[in-house]
DRENTORKOL-3810 file (N, C-alpha, C; in nm, 4 decimals):
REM DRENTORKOL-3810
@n.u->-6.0922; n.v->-1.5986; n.w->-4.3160; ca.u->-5.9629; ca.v->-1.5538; ca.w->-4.2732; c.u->-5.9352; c.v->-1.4169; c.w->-4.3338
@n.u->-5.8470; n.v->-1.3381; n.w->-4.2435; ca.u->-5.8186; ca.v->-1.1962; ca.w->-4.2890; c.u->-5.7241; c.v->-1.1913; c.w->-4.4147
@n.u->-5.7118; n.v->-1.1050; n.w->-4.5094; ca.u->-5.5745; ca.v->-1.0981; ca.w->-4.5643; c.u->-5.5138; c.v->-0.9972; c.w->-4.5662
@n.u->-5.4016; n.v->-0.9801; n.w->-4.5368; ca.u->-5.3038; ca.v->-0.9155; ca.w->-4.5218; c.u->-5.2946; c.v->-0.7616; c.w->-4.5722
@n.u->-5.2916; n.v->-0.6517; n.w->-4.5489; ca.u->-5.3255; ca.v->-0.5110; ca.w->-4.6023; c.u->-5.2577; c.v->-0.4986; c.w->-4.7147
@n.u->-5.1401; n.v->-0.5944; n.w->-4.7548; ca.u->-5.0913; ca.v->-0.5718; ca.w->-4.8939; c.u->-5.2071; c.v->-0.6498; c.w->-4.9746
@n.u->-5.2059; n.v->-0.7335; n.w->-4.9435; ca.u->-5.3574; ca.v->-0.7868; ca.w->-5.0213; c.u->-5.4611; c.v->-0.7436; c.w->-5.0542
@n.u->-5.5212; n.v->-0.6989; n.w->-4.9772; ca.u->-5.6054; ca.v->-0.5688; ca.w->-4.9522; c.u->-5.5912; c.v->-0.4645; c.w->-5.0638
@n.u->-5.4501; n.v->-0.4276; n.w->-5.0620; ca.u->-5.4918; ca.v->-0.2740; ca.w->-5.1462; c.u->-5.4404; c.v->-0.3251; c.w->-5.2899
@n.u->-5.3800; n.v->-0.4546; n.w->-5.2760; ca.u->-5.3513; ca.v->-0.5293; ca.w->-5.4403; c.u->-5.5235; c.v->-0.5607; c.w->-5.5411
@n.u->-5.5733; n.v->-0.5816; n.w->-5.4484; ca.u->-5.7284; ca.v->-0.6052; ca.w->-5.4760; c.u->-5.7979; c.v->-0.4836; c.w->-5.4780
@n.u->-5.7680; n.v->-0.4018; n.w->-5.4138; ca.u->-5.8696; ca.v->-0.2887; ca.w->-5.4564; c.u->-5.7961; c.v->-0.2417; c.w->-5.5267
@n.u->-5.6807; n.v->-0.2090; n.w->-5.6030; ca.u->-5.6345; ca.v->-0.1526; ca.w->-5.7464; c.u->-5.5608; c.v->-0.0739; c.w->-5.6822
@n.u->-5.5109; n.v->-0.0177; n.w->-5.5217; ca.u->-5.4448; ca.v->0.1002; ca.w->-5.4767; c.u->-5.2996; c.v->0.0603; c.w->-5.5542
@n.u->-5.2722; n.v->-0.0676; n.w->-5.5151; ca.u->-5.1425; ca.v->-0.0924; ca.w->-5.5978; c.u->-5.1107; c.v->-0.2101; c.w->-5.6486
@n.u->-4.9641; n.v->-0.2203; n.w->-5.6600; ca.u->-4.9549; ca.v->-0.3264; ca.w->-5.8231; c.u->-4.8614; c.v->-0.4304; c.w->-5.7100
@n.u->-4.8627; n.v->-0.5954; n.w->-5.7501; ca.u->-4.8063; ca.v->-0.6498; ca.w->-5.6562; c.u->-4.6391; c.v->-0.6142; c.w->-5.6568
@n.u->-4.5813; n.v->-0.5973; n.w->-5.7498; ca.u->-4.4417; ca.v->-0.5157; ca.w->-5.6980; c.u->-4.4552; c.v->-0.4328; c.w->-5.6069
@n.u->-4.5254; n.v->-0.3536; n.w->-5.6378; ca.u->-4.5223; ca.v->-0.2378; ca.w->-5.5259; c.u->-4.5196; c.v->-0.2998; c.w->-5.3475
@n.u->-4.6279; n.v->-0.4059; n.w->-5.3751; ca.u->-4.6176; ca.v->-0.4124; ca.w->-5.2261; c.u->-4.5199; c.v->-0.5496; c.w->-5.1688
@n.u->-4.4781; n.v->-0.6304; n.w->-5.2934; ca.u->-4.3494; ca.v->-0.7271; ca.w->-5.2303; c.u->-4.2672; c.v->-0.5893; c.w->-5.2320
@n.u->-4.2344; n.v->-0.5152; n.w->-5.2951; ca.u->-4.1376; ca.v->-0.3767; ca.w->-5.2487; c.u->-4.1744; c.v->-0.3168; c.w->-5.1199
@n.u->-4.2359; n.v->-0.2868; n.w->-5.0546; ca.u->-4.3327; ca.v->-0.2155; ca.w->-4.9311; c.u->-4.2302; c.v->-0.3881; c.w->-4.8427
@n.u->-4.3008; n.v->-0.4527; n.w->-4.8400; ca.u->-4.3008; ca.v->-0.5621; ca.w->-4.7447; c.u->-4.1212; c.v->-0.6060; c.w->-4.7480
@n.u->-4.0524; n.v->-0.6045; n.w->-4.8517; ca.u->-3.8883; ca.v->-0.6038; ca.w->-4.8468; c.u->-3.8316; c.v->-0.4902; c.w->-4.7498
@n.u->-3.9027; n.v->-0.3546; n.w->-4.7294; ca.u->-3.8736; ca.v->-0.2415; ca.w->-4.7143; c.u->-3.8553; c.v->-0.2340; c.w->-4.5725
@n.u->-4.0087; n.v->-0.2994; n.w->-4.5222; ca.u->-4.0452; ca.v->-0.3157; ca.w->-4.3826; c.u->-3.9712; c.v->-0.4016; c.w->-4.3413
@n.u->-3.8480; n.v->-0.5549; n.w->-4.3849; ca.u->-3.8601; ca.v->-0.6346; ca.w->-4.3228; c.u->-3.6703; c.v->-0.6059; c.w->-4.3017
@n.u->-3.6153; n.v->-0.5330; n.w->-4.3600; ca.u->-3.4993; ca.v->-0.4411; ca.w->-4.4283; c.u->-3.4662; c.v->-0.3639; c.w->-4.2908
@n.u->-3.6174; n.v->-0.2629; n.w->-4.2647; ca.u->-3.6314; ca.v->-0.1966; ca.w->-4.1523; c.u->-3.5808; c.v->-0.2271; c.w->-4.0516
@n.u->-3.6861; n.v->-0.3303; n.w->-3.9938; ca.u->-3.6808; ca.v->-0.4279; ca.w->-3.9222; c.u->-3.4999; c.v->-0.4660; c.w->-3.8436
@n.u->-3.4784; n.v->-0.5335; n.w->-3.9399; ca.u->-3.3509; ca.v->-0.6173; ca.w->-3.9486; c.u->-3.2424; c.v->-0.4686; c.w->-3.9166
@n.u->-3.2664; n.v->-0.4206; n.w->-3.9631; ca.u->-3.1447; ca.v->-0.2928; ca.w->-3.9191; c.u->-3.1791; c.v->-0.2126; c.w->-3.8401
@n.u->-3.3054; n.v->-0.2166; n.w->-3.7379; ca.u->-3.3552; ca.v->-0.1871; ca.w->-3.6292; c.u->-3.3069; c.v->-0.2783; c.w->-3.5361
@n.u->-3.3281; n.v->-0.4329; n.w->-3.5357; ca.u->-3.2371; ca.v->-0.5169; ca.w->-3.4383; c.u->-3.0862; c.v->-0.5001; c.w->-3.4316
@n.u->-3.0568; n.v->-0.5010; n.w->-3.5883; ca.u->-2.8848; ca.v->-0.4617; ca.w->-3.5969; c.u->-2.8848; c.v->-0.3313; c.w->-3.5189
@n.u->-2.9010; n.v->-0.2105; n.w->-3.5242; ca.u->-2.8910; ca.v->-0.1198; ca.w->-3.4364; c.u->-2.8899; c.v->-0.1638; c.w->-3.2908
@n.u->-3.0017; n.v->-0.2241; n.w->-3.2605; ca.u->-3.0216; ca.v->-0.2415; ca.w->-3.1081; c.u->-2.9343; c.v->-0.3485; c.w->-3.0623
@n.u->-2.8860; n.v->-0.4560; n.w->-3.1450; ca.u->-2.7371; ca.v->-0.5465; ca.w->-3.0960; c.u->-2.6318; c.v->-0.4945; c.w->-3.0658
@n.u->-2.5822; n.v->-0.4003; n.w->-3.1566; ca.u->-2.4911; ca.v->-0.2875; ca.w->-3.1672; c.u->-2.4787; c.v->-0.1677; c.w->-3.0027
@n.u->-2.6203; n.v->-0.1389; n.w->-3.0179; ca.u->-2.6260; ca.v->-0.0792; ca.w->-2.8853; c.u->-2.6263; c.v->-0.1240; c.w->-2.7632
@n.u->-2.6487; n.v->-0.2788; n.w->-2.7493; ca.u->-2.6567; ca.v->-0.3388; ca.w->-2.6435; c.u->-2.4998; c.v->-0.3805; c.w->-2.5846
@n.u->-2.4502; n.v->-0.4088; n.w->-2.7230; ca.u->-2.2978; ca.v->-0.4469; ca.w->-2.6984; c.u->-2.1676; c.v->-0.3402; c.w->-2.6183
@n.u->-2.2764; n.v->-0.1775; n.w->-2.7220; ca.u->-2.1437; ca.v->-0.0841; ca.w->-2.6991; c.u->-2.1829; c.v->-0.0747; c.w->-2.5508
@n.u->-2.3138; n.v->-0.0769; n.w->-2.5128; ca.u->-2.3502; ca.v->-0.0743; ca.w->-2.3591; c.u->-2.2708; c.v->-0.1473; c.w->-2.2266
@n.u->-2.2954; n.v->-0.2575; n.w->-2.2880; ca.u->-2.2396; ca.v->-0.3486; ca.w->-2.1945; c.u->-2.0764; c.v->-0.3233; c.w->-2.2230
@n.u->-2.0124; n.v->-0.2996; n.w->-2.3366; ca.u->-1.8891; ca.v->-0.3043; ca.w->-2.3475; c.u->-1.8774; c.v->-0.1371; c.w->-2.2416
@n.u->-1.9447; n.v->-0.0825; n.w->-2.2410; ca.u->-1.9100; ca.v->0.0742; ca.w->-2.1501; c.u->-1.9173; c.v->0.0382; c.w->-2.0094
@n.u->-2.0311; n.v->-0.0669; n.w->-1.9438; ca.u->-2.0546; ca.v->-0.0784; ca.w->-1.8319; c.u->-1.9774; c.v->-0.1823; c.w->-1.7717
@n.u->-1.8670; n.v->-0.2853; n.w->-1.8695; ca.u->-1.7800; ca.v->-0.3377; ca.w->-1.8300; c.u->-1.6047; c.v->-0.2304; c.w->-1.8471
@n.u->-1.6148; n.v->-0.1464; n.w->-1.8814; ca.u->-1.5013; ca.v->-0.0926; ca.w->-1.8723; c.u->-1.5286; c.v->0.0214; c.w->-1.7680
@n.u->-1.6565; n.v->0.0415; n.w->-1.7154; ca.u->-1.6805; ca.v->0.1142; ca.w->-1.6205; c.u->-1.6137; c.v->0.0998; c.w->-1.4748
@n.u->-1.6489; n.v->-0.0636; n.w->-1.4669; ca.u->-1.6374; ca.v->-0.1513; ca.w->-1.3727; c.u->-1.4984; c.v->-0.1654; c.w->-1.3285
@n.u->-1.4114; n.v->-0.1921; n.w->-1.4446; ca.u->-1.2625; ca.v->-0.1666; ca.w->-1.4372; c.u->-1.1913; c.v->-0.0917; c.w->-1.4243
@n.u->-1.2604; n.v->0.0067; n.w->-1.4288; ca.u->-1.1998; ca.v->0.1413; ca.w->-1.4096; c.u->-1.2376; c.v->0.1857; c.w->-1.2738
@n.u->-1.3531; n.v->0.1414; n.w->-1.2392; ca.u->-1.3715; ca.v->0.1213; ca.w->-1.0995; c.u->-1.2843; c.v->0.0592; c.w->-1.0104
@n.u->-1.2905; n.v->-0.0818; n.w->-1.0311; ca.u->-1.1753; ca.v->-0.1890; ca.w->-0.9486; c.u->-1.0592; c.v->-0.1233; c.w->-0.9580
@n.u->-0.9711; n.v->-0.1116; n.w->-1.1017; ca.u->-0.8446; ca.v->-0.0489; ca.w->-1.0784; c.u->-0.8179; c.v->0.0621; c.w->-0.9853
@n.u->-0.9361; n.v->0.1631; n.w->-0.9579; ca.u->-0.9400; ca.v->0.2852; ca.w->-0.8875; c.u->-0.9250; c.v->0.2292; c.w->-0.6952
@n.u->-1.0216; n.v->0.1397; n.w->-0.7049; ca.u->-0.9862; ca.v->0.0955; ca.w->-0.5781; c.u->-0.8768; c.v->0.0082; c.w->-0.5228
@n.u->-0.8279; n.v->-0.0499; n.w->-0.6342; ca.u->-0.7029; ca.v->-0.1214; ca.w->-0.5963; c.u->-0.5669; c.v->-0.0004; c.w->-0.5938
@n.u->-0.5948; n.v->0.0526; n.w->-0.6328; ca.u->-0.4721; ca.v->0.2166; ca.w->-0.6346; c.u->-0.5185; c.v->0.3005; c.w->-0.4798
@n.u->-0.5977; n.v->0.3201; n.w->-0.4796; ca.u->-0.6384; ca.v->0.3787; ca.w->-0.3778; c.u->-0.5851; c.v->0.2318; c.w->-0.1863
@n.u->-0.6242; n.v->0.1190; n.w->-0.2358; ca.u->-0.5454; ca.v->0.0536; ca.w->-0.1360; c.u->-0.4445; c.v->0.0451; c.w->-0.1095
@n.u->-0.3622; n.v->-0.0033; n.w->-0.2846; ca.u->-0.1983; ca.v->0.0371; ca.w->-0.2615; c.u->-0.1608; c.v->0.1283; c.w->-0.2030
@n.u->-0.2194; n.v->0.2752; n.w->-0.2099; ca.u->-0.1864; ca.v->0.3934; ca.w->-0.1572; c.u->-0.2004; c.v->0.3974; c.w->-0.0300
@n.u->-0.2919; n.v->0.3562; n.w->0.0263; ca.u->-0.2991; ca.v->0.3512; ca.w->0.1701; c.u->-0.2185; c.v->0.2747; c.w->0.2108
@n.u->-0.1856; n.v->0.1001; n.w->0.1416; ca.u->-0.0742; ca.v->0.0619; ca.w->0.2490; c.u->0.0446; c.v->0.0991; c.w->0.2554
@n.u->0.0710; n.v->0.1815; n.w->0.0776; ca.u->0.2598; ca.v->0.2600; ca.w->0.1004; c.u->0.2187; c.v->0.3662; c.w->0.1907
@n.u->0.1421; n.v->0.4637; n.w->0.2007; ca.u->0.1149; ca.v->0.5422; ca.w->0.3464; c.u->0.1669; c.v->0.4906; c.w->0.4742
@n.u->0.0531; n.v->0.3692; n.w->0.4718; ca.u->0.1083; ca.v->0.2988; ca.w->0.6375; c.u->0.2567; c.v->0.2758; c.w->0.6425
@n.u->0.3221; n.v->0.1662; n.w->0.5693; ca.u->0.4428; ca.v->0.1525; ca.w->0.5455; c.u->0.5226; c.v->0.3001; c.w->0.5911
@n.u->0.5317; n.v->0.3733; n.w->0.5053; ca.u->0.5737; ca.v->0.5114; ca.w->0.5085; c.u->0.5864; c.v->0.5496; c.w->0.6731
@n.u->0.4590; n.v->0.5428; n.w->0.7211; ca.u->0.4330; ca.v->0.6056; ca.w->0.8785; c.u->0.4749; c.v->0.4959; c.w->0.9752
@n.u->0.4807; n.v->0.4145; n.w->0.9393; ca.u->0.5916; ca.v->0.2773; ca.w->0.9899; c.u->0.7278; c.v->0.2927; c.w->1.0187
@n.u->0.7936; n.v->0.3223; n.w->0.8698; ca.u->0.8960; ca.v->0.3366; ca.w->0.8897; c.u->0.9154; c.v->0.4643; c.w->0.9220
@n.u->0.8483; n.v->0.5892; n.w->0.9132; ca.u->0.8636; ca.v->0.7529; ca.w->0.9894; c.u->0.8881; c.v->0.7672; c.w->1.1257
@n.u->0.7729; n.v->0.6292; n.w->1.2326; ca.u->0.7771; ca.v->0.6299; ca.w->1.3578; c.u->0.8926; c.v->0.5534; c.w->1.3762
@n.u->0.9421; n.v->0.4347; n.w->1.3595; ca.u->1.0625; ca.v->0.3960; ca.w->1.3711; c.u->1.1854; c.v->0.4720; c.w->1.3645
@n.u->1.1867; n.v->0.5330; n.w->1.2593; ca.u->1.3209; ca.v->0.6310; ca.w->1.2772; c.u->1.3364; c.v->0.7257; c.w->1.3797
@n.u->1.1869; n.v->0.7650; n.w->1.4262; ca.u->1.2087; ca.v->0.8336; ca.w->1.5084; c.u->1.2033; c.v->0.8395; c.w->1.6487
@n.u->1.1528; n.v->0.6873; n.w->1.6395; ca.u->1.2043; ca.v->0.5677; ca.w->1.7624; c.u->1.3904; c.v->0.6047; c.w->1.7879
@n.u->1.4287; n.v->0.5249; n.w->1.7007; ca.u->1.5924; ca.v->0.5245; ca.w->1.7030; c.u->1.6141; c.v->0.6683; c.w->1.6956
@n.u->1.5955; n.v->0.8032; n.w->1.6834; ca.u->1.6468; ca.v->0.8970; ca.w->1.7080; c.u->1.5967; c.v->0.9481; c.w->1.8968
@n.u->1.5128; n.v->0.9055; n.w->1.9342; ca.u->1.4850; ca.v->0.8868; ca.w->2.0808; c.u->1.5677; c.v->0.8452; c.w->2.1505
@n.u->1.5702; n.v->0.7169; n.w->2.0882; ca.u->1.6749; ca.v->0.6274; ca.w->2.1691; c.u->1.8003; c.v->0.6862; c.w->2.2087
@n.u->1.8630; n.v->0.7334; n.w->2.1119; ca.u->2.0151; ca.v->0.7575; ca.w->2.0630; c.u->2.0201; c.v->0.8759; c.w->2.0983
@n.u->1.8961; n.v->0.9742; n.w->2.1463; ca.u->1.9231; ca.v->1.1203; ca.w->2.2314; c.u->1.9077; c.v->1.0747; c.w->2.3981
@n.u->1.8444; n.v->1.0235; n.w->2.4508; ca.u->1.8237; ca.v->0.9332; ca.w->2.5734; c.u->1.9976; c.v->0.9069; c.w->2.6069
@n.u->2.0597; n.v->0.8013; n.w->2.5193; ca.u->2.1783; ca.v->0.7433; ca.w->2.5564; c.u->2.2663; c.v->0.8050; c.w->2.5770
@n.u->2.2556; n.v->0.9593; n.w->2.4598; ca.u->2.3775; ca.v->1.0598; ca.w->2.4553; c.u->2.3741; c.v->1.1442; c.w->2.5816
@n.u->2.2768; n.v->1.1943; n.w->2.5905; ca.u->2.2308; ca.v->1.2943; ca.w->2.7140; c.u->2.2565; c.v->1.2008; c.w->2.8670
@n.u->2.2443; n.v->1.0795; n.w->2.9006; ca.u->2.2170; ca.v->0.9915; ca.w->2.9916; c.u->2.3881; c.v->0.8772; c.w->3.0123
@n.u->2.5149; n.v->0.9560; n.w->2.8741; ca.u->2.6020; ca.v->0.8707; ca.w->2.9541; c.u->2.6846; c.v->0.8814; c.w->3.0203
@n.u->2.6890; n.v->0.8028; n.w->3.1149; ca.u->2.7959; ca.v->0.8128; ca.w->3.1992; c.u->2.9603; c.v->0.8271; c.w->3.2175
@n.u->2.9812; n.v->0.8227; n.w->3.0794; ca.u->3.1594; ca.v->0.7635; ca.w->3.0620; c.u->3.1560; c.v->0.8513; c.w->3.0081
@n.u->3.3069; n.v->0.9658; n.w->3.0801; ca.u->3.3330; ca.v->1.0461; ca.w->3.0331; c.u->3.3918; c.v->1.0115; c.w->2.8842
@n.u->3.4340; n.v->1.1617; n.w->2.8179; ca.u->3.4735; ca.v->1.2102; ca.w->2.7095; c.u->3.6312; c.v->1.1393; c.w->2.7218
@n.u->3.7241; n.v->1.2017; n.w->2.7891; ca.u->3.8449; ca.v->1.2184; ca.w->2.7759; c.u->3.8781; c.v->1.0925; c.w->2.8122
@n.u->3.9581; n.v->1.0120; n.w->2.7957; ca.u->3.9970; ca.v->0.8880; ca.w->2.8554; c.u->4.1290; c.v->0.9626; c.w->2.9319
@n.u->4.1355; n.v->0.8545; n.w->3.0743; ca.u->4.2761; ca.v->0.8612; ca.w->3.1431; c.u->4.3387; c.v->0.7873; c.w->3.1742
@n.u->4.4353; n.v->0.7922; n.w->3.2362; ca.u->4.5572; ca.v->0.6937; ca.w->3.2591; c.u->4.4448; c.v->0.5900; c.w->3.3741
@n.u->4.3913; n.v->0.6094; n.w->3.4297; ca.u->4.3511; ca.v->0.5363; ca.w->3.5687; c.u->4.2581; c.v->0.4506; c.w->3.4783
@n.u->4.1943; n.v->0.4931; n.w->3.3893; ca.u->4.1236; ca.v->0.3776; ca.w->3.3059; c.u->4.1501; c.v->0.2593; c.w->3.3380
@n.u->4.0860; n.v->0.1621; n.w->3.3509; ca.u->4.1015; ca.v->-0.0023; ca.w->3.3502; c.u->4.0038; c.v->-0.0754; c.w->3.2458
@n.u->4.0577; n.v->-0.2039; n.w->3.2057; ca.u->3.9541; ca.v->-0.2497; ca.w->3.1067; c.u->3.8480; c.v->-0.2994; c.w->3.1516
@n.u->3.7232; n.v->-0.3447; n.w->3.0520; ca.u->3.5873; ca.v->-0.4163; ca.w->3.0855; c.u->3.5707; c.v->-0.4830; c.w->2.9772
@n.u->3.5725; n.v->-0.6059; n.w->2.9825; ca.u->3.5029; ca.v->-0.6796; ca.w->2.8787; c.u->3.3378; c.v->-0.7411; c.w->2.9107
@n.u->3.3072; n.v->-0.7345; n.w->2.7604; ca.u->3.1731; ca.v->-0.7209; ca.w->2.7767; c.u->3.1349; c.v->-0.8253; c.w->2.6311
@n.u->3.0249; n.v->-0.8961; n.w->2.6250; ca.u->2.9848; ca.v->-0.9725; ca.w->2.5151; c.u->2.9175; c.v->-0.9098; c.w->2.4639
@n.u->2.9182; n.v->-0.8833; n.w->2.2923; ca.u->2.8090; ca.v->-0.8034; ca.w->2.2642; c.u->2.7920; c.v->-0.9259; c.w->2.1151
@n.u->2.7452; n.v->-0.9805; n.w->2.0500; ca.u->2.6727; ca.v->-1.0441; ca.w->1.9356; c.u->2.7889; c.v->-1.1894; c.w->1.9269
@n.u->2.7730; n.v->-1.2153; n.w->2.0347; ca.u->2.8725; ca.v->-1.3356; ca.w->2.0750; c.u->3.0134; c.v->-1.3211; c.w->2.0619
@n.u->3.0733; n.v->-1.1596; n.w->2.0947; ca.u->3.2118; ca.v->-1.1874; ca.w->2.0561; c.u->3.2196; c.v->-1.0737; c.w->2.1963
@n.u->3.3673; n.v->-1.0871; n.w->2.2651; ca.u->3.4338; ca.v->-1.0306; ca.w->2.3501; c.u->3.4397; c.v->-0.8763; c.w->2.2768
@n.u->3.4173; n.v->-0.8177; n.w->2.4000; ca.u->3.4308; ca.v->-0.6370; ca.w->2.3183; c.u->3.5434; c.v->-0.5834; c.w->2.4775
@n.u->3.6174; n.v->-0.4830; n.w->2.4626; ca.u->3.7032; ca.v->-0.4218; ca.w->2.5810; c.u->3.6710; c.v->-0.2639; c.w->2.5715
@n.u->3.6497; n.v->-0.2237; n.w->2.6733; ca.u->3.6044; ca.v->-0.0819; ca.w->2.6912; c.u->3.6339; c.v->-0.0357; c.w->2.8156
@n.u->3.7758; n.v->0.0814; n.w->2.7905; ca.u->3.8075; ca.v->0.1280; ca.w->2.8870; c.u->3.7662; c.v->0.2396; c.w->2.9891
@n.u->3.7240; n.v->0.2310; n.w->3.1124; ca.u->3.6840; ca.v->0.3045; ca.w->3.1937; c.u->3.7724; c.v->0.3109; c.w->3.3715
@n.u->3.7082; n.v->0.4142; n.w->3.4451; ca.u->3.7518; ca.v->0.4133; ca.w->3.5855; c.u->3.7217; c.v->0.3021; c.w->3.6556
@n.u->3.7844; n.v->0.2984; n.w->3.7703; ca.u->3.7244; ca.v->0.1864; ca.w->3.8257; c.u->3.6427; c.v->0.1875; c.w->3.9499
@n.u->3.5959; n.v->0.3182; n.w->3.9663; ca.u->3.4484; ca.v->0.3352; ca.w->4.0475; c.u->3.3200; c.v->0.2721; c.w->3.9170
@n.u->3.3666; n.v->0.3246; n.w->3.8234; ca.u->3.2463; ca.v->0.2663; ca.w->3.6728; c.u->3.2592; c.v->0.1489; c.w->3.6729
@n.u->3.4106; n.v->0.0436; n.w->3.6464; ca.u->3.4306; ca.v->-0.0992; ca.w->3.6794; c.u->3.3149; c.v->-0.1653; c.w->3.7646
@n.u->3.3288; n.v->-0.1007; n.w->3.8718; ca.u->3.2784; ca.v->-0.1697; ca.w->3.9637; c.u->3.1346; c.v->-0.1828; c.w->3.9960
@n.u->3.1076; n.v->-0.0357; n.w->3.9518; ca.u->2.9280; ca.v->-0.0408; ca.w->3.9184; c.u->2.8261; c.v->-0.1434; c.w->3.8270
@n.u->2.9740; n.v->-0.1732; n.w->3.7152; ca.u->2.9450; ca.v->-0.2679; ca.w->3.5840; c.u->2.9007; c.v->-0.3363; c.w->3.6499
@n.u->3.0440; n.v->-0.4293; n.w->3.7129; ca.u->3.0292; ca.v->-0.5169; ca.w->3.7948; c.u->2.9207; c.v->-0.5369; c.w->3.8592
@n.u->2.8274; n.v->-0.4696; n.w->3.9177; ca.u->2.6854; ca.v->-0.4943; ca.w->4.0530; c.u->2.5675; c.v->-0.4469; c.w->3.9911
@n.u->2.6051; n.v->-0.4191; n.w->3.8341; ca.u->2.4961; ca.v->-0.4010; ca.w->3.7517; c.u->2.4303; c.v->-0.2951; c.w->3.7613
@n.u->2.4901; n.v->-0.1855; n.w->3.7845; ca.u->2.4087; ca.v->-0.0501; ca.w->3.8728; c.u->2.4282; c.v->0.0459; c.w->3.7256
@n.u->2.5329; n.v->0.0120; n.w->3.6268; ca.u->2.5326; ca.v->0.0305; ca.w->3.4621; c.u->2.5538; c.v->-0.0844; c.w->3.3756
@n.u->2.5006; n.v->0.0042; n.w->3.2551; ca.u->2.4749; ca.v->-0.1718; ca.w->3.1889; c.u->2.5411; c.v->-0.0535; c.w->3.0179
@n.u->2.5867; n.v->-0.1414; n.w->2.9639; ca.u->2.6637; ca.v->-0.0967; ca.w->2.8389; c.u->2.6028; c.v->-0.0871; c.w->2.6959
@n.u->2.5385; n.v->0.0288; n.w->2.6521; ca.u->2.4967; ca.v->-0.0040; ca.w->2.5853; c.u->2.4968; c.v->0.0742; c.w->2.4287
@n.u->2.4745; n.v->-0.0317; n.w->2.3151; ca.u->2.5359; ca.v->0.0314; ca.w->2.2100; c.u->2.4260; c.v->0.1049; c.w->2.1054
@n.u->2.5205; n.v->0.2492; n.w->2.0578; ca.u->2.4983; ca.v->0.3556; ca.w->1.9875; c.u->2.5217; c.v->0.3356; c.w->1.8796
@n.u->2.4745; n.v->0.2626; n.w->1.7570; ca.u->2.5480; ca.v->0.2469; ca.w->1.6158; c.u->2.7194; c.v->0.2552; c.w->1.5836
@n.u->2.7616; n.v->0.1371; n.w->1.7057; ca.u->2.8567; ca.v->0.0703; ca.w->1.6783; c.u->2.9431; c.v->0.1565; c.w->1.8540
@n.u->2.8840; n.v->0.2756; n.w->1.8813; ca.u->2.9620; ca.v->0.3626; ca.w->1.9907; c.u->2.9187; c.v->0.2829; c.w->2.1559
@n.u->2.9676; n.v->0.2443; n.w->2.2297; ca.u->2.9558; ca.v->0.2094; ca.w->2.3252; c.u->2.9678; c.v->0.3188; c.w->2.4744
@n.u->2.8097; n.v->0.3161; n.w->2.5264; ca.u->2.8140; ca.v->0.4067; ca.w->2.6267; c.u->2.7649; c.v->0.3498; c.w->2.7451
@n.u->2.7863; n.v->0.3810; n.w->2.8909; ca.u->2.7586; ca.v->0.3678; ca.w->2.9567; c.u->2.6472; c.v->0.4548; c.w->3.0539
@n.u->2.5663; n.v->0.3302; n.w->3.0535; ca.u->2.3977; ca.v->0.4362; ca.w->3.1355; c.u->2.3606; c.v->0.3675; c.w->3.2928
@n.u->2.2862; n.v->0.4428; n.w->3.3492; ca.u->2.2252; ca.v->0.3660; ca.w->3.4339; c.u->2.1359; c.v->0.2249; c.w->3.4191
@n.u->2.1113; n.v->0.1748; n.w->3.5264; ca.u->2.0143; ca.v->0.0653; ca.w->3.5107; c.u->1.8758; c.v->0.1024; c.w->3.4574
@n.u->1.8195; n.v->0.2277; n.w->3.5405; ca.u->1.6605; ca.v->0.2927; ca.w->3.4708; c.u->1.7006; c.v->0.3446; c.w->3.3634
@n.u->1.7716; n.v->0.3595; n.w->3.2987; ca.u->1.7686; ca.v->0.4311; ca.w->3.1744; c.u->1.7963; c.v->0.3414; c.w->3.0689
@n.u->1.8270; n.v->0.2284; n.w->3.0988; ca.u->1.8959; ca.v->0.1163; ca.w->3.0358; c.u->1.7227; c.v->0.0188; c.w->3.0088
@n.u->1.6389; n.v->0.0289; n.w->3.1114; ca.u->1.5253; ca.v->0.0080; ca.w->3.1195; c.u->1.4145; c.v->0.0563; c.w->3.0365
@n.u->1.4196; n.v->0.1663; n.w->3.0884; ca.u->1.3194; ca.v->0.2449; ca.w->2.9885; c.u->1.3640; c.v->0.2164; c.w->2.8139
@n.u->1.5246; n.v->0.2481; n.w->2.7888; ca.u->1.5356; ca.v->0.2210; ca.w->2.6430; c.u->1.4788; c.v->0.1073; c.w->2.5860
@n.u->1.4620; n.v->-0.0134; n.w->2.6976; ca.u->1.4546; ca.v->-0.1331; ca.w->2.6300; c.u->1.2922; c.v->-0.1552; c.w->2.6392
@n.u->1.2441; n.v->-0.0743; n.w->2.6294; ca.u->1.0865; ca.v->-0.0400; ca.w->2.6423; c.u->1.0502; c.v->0.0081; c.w->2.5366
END
């Protein structure tokens, strides 16, 4: 059987056995704080490539939020400017004059289950009446339009 190179040079006189249980403490010292290093490094590793990751995810979860307050945003942008359509359509398109007059007669009309009265002529009366205008409301203002225009709005 072989023996060991500290053995070896204890026997040929190179050195004294302290010397080489000292040598062999030295190496095994090494060793051990060569793995400690490399635990150390494996940890800060993985601890970098898990905060990588999170910093990743968080990035993409911000980046979604952002896109859906965008959409939202352009949601509610086209809507408003839905209802500003609307409400130029109705103004430009109504029929009942400005000035009220004596010849006025009333119209009642249902609007959110309650009786509403709105005075007009009674060539307009009568159109109500055969449905040839239909009444319709402006943020709380009540105007009178044609039937196609009354159509298209509700489109």
């Amino acid at each position: 059987m072989s023996k060991s190179l500290r053995d070896q040079l204890v026997e040929a006189g190179l050195a004294t056995k302290k010397q080489g249980k000292k040598a062999s403490r030295q190496s095994q010292s090494k060793a051990t704080l060569r793995e400690k290093k490399s635990k150390i490094h494996n940890e800060k590793t993985q601890a970098e490539t898990e905060e990588r990751q999170r910093a990743k995810k968080a990035q993409y979860e911000k980046v979604a939020r952002d896109k859906q307050r965008a959409k939202e945003q352009n949601k509610k942008a086209a809507e408003k400017a839905l209802r500003a359509e609307i409400r130029q359509i109705i103004v430009t398109n109504d029929q009942r004059g400005d000035a009220p007059s004596d010849d006025d007669v009333p119209y009642n009309f249902l609007h959110n289950k309650k009786v509403k009265k709105i005075f007009v002529p009674e060539s307009q009366r009568e159109m109500l009446s055969q449905g040839e205008l239909i009444v319709v409301n402006n943020d709380g203002i009540y105007h009178l339009v044609t039937k196609d225009v009354a159509t298209s709005i509700a489109k």
